[in-house]
N, C-alpha and C positions, 0 to 999 in steps of 0.2 A: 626447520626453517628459522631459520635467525630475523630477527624485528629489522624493519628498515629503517634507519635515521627519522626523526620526527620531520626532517626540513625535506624530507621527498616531498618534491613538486604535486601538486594536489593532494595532500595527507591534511584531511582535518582532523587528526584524532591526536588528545591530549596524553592518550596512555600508552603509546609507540604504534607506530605503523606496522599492521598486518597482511597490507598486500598482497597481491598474489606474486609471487617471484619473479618472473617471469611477466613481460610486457611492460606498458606502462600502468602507473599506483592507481585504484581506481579514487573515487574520490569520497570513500567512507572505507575506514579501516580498522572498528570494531563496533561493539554493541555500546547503542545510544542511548539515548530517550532524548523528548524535551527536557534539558537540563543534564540529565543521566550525567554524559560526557561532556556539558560545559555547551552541547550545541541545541538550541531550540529547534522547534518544529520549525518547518517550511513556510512563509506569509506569502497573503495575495499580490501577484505581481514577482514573485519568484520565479526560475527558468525551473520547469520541473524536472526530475535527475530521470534521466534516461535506466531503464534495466530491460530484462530480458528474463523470463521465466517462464513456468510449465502452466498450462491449465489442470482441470479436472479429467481431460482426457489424455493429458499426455503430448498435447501441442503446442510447441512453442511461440509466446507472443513476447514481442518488443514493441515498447510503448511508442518508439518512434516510427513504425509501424502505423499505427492508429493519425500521423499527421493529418493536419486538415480536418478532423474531426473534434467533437467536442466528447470530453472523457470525466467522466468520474468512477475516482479513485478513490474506495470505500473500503480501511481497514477498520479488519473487528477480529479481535480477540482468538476468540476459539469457533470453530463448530459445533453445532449439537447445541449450543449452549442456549439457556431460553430468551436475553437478552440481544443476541446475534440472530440467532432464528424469526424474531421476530421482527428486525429491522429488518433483517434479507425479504422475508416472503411479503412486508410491503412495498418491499420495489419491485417484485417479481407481478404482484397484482397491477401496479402502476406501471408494468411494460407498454401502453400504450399513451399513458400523459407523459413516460419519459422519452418516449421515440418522437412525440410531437412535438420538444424540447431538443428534438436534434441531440440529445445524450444518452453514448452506449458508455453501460455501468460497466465494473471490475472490480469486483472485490477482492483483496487481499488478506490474505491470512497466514501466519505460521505454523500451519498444519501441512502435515503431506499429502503430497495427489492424491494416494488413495483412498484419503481420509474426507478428502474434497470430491470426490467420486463420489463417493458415498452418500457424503450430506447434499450433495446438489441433486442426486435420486430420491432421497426420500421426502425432499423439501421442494422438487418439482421446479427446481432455480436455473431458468434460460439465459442467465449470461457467466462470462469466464468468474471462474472460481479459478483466481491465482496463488501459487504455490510461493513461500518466501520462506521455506523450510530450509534447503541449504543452499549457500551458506545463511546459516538460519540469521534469522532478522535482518538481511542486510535491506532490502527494499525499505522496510520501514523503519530503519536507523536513517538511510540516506532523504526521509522523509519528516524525521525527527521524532518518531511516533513510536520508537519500537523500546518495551518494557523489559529492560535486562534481568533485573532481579525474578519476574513473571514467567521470560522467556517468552512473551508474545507482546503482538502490537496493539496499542492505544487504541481508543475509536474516533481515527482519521479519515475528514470527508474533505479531498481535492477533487476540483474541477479545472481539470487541463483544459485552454482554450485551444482553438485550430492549431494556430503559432507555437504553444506546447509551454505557455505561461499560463502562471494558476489566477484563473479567475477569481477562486472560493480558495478558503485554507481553515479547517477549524480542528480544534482538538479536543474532544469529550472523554473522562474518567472513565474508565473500566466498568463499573459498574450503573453509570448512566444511559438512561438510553437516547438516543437520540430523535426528532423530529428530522428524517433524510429527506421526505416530500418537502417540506420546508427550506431544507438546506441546500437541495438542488435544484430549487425555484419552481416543482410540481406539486405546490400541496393546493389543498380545496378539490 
């Protein structure tokens, strides 16, 4: 497949359009970061980029899908890992101050389903474990969040409002951990 013209209608990528051939360009068209490709993460008050991907079991969800509700959108890194493990299963214990916030979580990550299978079994994690395996990183490029040289994603916390505009937008280093009860307006 041959690169598309950089001037294809919605292509924000400075290092040629990857598109998919067929249909129209989507609107991230290779691996990003904050910065990476020249594009920052996503700010509050942003329209949040619509995708479509797998759970931990294998069911597909599209964020537009989730309208009218309120969403957070929580990438981390990897699975298994002790820094991800350990923000995940404080949100897992805070399932009932997050429901009383009216927000159902998603976390995302560059891992495969099976691998999200896995870890949301052993970790006992009641909400979607979504897949941005392939095409790998594009969810959290189109987020600004996604680590090309690492091959996985930053630790990015949005909060889609009903409207499907980001309330919340923050981005924490890889190897930080984050306060997410705080970030997601559940902590105390």
């Amino acid at each position: 497949m041959s690169p598309r013209p950089r001037s294809q209608p919605g292509c924000r990528s400075r290092s040629g359009c990857r598109c998919p051939p067929t249909g129209p360009p989507t609107s991230w068209c290779g691996p990003r970061a904050g910065g990476g490709d020249g594009v920052a993460p996503l700010r509050t008050g942003d329209r949040a980029p619509e995708f479509v991907t797998r759970n931990q079991h294998g069911q597909d969800l599209r964020l537009s899908a989730m309208h009218g509700r309120r969403v957070a959108l929580i990438f981390y890194p990897w699975a298994f890992s002790s820094i991800c493990t350990s923000e995940l299963t404080e949100l897992r214990d805070a399932q009932p101050r997050l429901a009383a916030l009216d927000l159902e979580v998603l976390a995302v990550s560059c891992d495969p389903m099976f691998s999200l299978r896995a870890y949301s079994d052993a970790e006992r994690l009641p909400f979607d474990l979504l897949t941005d395996w392939w095409p790998h990183g594009r969810i959290a490029g189109d987020y600004g969040v996604f680590d090309p040289e690492r091959g996985c994603a930053l630790r990015g916390t949005f909060i889609v409002g009903p409207d499907g505009v980001l309330e919340h937008a923050s981005v924490t280093a890889i190897g930080e951990r984050r306060d997410l009860l705080a970030l997601l307006g559940a902590g105390g």
